[in-house]
C-alpha positions in Angstrom: 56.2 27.3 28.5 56.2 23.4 30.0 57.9 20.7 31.0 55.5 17.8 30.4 52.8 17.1 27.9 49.2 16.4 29.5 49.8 12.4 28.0 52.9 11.3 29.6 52.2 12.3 33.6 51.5 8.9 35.4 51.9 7.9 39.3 55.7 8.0 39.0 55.5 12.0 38.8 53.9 12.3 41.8 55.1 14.6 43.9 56.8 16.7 40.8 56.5 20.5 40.5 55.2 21.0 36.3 53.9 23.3 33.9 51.4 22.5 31.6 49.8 24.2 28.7 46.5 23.0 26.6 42.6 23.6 26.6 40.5 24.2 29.4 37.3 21.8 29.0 34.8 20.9 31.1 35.0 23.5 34.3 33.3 22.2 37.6 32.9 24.4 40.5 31.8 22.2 43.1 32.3 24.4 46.2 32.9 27.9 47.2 36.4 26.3 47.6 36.5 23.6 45.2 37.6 23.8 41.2 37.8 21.2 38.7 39.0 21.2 35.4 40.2 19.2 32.7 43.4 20.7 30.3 43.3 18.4 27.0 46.7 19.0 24.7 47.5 16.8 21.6 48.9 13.7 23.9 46.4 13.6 26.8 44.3 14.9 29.2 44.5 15.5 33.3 42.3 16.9 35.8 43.5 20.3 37.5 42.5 20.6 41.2 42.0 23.9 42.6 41.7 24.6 46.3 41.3 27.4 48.2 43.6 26.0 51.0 46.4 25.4 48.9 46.3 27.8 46.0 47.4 31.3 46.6 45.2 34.2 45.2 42.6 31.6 44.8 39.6 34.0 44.3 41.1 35.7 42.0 42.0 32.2 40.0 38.6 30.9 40.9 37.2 33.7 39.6 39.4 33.5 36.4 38.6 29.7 35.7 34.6 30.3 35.8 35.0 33.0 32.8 36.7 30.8 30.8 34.7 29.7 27.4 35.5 26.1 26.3 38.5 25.0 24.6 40.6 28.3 25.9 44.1 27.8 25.8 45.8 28.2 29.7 49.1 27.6 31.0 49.2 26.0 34.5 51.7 25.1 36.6 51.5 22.4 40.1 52.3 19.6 41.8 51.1 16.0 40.6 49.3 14.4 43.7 47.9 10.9 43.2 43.9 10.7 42.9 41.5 9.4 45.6 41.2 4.8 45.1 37.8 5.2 44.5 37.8 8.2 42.5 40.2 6.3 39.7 38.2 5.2 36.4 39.1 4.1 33.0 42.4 2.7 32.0 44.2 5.4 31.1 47.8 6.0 33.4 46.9 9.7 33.6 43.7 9.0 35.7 45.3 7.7 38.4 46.7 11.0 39.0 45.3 14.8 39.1 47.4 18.4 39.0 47.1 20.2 42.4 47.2 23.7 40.6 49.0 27.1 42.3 48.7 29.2 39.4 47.0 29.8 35.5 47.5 31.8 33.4 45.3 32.4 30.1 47.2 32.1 27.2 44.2 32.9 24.2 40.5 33.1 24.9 38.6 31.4 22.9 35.5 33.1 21.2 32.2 31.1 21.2 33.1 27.9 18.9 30.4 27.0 16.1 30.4 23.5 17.5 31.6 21.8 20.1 34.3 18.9 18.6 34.0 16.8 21.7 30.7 16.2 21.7 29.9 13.2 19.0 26.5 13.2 19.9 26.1 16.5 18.7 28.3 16.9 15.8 26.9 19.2 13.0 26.7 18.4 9.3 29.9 17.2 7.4 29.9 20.6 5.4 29.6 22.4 8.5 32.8 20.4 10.2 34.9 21.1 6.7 34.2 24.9 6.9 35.8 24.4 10.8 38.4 22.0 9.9 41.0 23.5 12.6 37.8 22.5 15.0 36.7 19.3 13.7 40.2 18.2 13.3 40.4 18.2 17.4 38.3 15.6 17.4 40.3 12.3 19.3 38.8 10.3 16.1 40.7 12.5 13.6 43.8 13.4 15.8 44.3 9.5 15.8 43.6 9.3 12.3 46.5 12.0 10.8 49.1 10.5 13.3 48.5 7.0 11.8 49.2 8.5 8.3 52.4 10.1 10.0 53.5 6.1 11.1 52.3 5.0 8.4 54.7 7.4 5.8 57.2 6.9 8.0 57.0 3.0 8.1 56.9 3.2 4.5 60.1 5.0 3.7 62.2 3.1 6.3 61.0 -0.2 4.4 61.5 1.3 0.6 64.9 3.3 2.4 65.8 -0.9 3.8 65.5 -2.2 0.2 67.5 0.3 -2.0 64.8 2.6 -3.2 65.6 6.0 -4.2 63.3 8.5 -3.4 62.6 11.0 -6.3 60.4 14.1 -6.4 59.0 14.4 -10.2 57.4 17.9 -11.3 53.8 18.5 -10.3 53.8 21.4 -13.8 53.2 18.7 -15.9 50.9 18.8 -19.8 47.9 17.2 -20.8 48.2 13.5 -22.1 45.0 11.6 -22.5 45.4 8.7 -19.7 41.7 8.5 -18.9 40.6 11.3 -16.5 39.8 14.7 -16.8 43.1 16.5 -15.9 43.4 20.3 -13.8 44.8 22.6 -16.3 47.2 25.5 -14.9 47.2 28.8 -17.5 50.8 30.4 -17.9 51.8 33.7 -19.0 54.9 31.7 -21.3 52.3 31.5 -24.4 48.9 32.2 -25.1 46.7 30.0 -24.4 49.2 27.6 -23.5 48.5 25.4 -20.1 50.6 22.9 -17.7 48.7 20.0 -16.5 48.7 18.4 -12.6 49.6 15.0 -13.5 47.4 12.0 -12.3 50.2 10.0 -11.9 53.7 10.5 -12.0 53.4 7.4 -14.6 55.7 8.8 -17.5 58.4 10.5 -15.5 59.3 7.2 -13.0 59.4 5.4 -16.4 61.8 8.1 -17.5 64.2 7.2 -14.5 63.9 4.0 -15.2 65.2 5.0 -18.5 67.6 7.0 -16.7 69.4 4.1 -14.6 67.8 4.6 -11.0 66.5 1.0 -11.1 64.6 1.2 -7.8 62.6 4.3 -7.7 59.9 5.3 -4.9 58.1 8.6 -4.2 55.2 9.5 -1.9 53.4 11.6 -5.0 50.6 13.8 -5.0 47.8 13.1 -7.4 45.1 15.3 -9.8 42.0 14.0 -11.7 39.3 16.2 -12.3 36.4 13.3 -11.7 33.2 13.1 -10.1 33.6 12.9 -6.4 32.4 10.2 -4.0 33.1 9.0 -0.7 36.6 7.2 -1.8 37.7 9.7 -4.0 39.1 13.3 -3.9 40.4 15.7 -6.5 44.0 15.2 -5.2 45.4 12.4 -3.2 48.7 10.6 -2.5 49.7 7.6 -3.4 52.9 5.6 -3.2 54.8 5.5 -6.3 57.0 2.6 -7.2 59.0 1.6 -10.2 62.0 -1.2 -10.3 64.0 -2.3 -13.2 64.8 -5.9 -14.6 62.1 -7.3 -12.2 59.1 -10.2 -12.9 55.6 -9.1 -12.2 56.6 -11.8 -9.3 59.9 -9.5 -7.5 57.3 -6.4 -7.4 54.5 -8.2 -5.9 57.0 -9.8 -3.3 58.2 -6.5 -2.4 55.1 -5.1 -1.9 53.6 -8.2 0.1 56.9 -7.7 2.5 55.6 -3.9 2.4 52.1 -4.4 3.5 53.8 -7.3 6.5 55.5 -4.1 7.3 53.0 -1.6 7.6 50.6 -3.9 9.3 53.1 -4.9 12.1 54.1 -1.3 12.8 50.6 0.2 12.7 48.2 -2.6 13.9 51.1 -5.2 15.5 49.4 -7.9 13.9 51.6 -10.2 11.7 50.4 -10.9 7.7 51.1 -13.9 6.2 52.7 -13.7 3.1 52.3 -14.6 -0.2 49.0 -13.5 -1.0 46.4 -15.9 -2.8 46.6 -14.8 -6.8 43.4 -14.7 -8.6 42.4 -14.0 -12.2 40.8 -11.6 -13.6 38.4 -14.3 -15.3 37.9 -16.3 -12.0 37.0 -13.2 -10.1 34.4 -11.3 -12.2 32.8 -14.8 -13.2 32.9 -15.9 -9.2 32.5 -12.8 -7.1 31.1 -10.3 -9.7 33.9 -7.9 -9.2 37.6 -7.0 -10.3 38.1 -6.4 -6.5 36.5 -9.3 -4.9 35.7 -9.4 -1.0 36.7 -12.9 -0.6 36.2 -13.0 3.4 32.7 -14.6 2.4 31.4 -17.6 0.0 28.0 -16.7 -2.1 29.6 -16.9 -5.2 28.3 -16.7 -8.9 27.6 -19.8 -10.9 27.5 -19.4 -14.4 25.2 -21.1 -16.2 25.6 -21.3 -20.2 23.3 -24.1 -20.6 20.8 -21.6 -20.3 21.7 -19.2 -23.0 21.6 -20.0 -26.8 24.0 -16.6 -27.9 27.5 -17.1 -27.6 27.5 -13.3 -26.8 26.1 -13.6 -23.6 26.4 -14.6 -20.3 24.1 -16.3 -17.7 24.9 -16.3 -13.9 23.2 -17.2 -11.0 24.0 -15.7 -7.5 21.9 -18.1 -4.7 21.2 -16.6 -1.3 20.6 -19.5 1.0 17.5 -19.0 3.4 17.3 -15.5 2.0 13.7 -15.7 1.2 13.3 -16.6 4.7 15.6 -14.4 6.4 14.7 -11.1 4.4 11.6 -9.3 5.1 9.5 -7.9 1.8 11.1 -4.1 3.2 14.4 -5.6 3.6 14.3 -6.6 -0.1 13.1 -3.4 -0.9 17.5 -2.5 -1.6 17.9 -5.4 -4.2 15.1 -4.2 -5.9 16.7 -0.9 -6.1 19.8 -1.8 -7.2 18.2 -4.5 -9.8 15.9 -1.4 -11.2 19.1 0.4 -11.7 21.0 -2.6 -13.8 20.5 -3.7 -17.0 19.7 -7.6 -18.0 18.6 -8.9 -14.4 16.0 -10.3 -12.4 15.1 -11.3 -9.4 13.3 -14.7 -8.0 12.1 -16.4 -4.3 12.0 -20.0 -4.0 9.7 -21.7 -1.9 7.6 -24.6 -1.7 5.4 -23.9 -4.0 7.8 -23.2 -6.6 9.3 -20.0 -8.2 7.6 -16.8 -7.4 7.9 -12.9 -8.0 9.8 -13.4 -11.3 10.2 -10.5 -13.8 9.2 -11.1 -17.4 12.5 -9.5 -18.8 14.4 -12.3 -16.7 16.4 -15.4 -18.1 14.4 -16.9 -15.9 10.8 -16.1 -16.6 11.4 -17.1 -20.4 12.8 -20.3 -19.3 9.2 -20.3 -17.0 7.4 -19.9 -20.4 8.8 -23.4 -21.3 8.4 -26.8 -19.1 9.0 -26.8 -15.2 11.4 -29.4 -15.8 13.7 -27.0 -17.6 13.2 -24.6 -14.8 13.8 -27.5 -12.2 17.5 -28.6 -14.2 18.3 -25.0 -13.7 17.7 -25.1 -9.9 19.5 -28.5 -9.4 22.1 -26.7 -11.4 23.1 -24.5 -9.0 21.9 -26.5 -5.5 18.8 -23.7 -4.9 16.8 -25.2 -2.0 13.3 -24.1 -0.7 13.3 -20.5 1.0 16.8 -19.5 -1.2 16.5 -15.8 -2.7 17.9 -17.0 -6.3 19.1 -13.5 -8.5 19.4 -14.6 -12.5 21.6 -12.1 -14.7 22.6 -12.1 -18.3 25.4 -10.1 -19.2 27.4 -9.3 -22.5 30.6 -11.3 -23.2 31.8 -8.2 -25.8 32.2 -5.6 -22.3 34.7 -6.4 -19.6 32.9 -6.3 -16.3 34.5 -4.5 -13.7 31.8 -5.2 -11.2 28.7 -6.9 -12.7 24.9 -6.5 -11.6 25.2 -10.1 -9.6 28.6 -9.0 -7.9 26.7 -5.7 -6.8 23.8 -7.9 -5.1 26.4 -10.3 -3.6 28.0 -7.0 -1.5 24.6 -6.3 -0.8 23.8 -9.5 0.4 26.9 -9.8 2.6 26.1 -6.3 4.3 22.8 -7.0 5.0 23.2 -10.7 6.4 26.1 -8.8 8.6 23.7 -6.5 9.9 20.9 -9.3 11.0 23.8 -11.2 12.4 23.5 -14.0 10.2 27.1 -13.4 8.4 29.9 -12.7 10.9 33.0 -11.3 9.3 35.5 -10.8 11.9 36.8 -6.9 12.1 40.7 -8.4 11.9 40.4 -10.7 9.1 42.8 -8.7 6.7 42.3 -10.8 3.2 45.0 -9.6 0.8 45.0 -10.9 -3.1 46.0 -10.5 -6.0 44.2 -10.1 -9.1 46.1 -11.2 -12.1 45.5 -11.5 -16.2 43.9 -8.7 -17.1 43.1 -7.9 -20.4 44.9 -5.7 -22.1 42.5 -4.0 -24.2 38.4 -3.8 -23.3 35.6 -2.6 -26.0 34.0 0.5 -24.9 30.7 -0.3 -25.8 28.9 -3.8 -26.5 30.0 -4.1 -30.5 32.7 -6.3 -32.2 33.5 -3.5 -33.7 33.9 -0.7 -31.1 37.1 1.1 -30.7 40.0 -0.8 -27.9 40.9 1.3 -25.1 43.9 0.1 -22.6 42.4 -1.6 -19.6 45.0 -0.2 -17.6 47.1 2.2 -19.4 48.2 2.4 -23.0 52.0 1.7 -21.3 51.2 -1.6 -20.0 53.1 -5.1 -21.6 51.7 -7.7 -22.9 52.1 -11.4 -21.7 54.3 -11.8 -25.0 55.6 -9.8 -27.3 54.6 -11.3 -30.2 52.3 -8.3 -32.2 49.5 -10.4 -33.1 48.7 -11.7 -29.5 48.1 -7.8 -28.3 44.8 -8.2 -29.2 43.8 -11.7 -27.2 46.8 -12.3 -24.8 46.0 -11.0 -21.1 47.9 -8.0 -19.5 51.5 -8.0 -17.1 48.6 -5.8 -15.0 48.1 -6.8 -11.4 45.3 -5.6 -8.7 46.4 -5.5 -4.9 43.1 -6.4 -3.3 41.9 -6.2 0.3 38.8 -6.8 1.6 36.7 -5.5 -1.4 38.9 -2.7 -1.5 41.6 -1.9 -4.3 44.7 -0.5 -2.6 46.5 -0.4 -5.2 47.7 -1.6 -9.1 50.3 -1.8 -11.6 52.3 -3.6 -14.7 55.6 -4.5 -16.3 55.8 -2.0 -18.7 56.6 -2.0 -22.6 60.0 -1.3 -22.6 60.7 -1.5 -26.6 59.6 1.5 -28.5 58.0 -0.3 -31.7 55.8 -2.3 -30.0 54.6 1.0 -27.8 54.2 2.8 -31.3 51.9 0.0 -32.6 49.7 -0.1 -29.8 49.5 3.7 -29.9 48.6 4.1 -33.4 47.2 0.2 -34.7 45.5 -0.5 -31.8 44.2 2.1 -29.7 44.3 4.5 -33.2 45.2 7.4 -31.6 45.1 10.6 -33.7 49.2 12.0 -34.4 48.2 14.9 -32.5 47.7 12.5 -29.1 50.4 10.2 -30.6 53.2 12.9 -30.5 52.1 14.2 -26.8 53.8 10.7 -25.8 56.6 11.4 -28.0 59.1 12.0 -25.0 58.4 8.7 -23.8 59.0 6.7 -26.8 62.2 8.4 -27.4 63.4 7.5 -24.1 62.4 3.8 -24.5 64.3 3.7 -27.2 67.8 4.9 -25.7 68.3 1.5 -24.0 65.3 1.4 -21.3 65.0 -1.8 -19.7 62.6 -4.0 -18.4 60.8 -2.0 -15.9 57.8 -2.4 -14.1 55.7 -1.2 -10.8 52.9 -0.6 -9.0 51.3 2.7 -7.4 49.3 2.6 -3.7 46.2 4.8 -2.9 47.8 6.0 0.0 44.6 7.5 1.1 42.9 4.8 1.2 45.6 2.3 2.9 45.1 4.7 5.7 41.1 4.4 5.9 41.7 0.8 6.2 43.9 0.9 8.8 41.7 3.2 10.8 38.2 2.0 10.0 37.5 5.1 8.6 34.2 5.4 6.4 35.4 8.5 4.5 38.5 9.2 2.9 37.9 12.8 3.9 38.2 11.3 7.5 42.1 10.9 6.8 43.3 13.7 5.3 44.0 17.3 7.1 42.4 19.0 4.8 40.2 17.2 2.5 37.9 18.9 -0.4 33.9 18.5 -0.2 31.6 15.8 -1.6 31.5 18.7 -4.6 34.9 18.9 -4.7 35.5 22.3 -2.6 37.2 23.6 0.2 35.0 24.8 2.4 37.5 25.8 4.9 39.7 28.1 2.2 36.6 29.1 0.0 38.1 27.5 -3.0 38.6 27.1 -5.8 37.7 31.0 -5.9 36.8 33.4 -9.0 39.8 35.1 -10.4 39.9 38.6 -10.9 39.4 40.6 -14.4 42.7 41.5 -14.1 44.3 38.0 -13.5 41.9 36.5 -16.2 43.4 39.3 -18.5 46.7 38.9 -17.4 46.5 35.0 -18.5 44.6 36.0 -22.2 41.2 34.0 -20.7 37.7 34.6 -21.4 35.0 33.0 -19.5 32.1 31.8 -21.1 28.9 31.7 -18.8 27.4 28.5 -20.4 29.9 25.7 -21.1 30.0 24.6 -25.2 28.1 21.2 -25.7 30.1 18.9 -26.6 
């Protein structure tokens, strides 16, 4: 139906006879003997030029292109002719040229469209662009978007392919183990009552083929976790999946840094340099406020445990410097937000006439109840100067932060000092790291005596392997960090079954019902499995980063809502009596408390 695509005609087609097929956009009748229009396909767009001198039948094609609706599909066919000097704009090759058209031919009529994807101005509601994916996914943003994922796959299995790694599909009919999230549970006519599960991770089966003698394992693996949705998460995603054998926390973190050089070059062309600063998890949360540190910026924490008496808690600082003067009383108006929304902080201004605006709940307004020179040690203590905004937090030691009130207000800060154009992060400063030392096991609730739960997951090795030091010794876990951004994480795993069973049942005390769901596992750990460890990549999100997209929905065909629906397929959708019959199910109108 053509010879060329609308992208690759230039100048050095001039004079060639081609057929073209795409969508009409854009008709211009400028004359009783003048037509111009522009035919858009998935690798271009070109002008057609339709003149009554040189086109035969042209009332009858005139006629034809002023009927047709936007984004109908046409086939043309005409001689390349090189464009007017003056009539030549933009950079693109295929402006220099136009199509001097002798015949069309309408290939599909296109009904009126709910919205016009061209048109960013007027782009309707997100829930409206989901219900019209095919449309909204004609949009140039999005086209480019999908065909970076495509290089970006592709780049990744020709560098896993280069470095002896097996790709492996593992079942998506998996069953329910508790590894943190809510799973998806698929009913089956085998038993009553009995359900698969979509796996969250193919964790357990790639430590299987490790088990198995595959030693370098990779797979590009769909994901499942029934969670509550926000912009960076979706009910099923893909990640990249790797486990290697008889490896060093260090051999997987060097393949993965000359992964990322990889993608970067062949994606961005810019070159990566490798290894990646290492950070622990200690130096990060206490520092930055966060287990996924931005580190493009300073304003770190100070912590200050002069200024506590209870060994249970602790006391940071986070100093904006000139913020008092830069931020307007509205501008504040989000750290107040965020403050009302935290715990144990508070919020202060610093001027010349001393501390001001200080909440009564603070560490700070008790150690205002006391001497000014006590307050005065505490602002030499962390270099506050008149017109700082200075943020004061105490925080329980017993609860592992993931991203503490001050780490929150330090993004904040950053964001908003970007926006006034007194913080300039440049847009290709790519600052990789890796965050190290976990621990293994975190309290769930602020109490000595509150139940462990794994940090990670319960398969994760510790440091050593001496029993005793599970409970104190830091993880073999490791965070791949850009930006602010977790792209990935993983851990060398435990590989001897005894010491699996004891964290199972000693120290996470899980019930023998839960216990014997892992029961494959530990059986194969214990028919010679080595040392194995890996690391999984939100593939999703890689691809966001590499295409500035806001959204994660912005990067996948066909993404699920902010409520977790398609909007485009109307699901998930109620199942019939007889399918509900079919599969022994009863629905229950109100869910049972739990």
């Amino acid at each position: 139906m053509r010879t060329h695509t609308c992208g690759e005609l230039s100048a050095q087609h001039v004079g060639q006879h081609v057929e073209l097929c795409g969508w009409a956009q854009n008709t211009r009748v400028l004359s009783s003997t003048l037509v111009f229009v522009q035919l858009r396909d998935a690798f271009g767009s070109v002008q057609l030029l339709a003149e009554h001198d040189r086109m035969p039948a042209f009332a009858e094609q005139k006629r034809l292109l002023e009927l047709l609706s936007s984004d109908s599909l046409i086939g043309v066919s005409g001689t390349v002719v090189k464009r007017p000097a003056g009539m030549v704009k933009g950079e693109s090759h295929a402006r220099e040229i136009e199509l001097l058209v002798d015949r069309i031919e309408v290939l599909n009529h296109a009904k009126p469209l709910p919205f016009n994807p061209h048109v960013k101005a007027n782009l309707p509601s997100e829930d409206v662009r989901l219900a019209n994916r095919h449309l909204d996914l004609r949009r140039s943003e999005l086209q480019n978007n999908i065909r970076v994922r495509s290089k970006t796959t592709m780049a990744i299995r020709q560098f896993m392919d280069d470095n002896g790694f097996v790709d492996i599909e593992t079942p998506v009919l998996f069953k329910s183990t508790p590894e943190g999230a809510r799973e998806f549970l698929v009913p089956t006519r085998i038993d009553p009552g009995a359900c698969y599960a979509l796996p969250q991770s193919p964790q357990q089966f790639k430590q299987m083929l490790m088990a198995a003698g595959f030693d370098r394992y990779y797979q590009i693996a769909r994901c499942f976790r029934d969670e509550d949705l926000r912009a960076d998460r979706q009910p099923e995603f893909t990640q990249v999946d790797i486990e290697m054998s008889f490896v060093s926390k260090e051999d997987i973190q060097n393949v993965l840094e000359g992964l990322i050089q990889r993608i970067w070059s062949r994606i961005k062309g810019i070159e990566i340099k490798a290894p990646f600063r290492r950070i622990t998890f200690a130096d990060a949360t206490s520092k930055y406020g966060s287990d996924k540190p931005d580190t493009r910026f300073g304003l770190e924490i100070v912590q200050t445990p002069q200024f506590t008496a209870d060994v249970h808690t602790i006391a940071e600082v986070l100093v904006i410097p000139g913020g008092a003067q830069s931020f307007s009383t509205k501008e504040l108006a989000p750290f107040a937000d965020l403050i009302r929304t935290s715990q144990a902080n508070g919020e202060s201004k610093i001027g010349d006439q001393g501390a001001t605006g200080i909440s009564k709940a603070t560490l700070l307004a008790r150690w205002l109840q006391g001497d000014n020179a006590r307050l005065s040690d505490m602002l030499d203590s962390v270099s506050a100067q008149p017109g700082d905004l200075v943020f004061v937090s105490e925080r329980s030691s017993r609860v592992t932060p993931a991203n503490t009130t001050l780490g929150r207000l330090r993004t904040l800060a950053a964001k908003l000092m970007q926006e006034k154009g007194v913080l300039d992060i440049s847009a290709d400063r790519f600052d990789f790291l890796w965050v190290e030392d976990f621990p293994l096991f975190t309290r769930i609730v602020d109490d000595d005596k509150a139940q462990l739960s794994a940090t990670h997951h319960p398969f994760t090795a510790p440091i050593k392997n001496d029993l005793p030091l599970l409970y104190t010794d830091p993880a073999k876990h490791y965070d791949l960090v850009l930006n602010g951004v977790e792209l990935g994480g993983g851990s060398i795993r435990v590989h001897d079954p005894e010491v699996q069973e004891h964290i199972f049942e000693n120290i996470l005390c899980l019930s023998p019902q839960v216990r014997a769901s892992f029961g494959h596992l530990v059986t194969a750990l214990g028919h010679g499995c080595p040392p194995h460890g890996g690391i999984a990549l939100g593939l999703d999100r890689l691809v966001a980063i590499l295409t500035d997209s806001v959204s994660l929905r912005d990067v996948i065909a066909f993404p699920k809502s902010a409520n977790g629906r398609d909007l485009f397929m109307h699901a998930p959708a109620p199942a019939t009596p007889e399918q509900l019959a079919e599969y022994g199910i009863a629905v229950c109108k109100t869910p049972p408390a739990h």
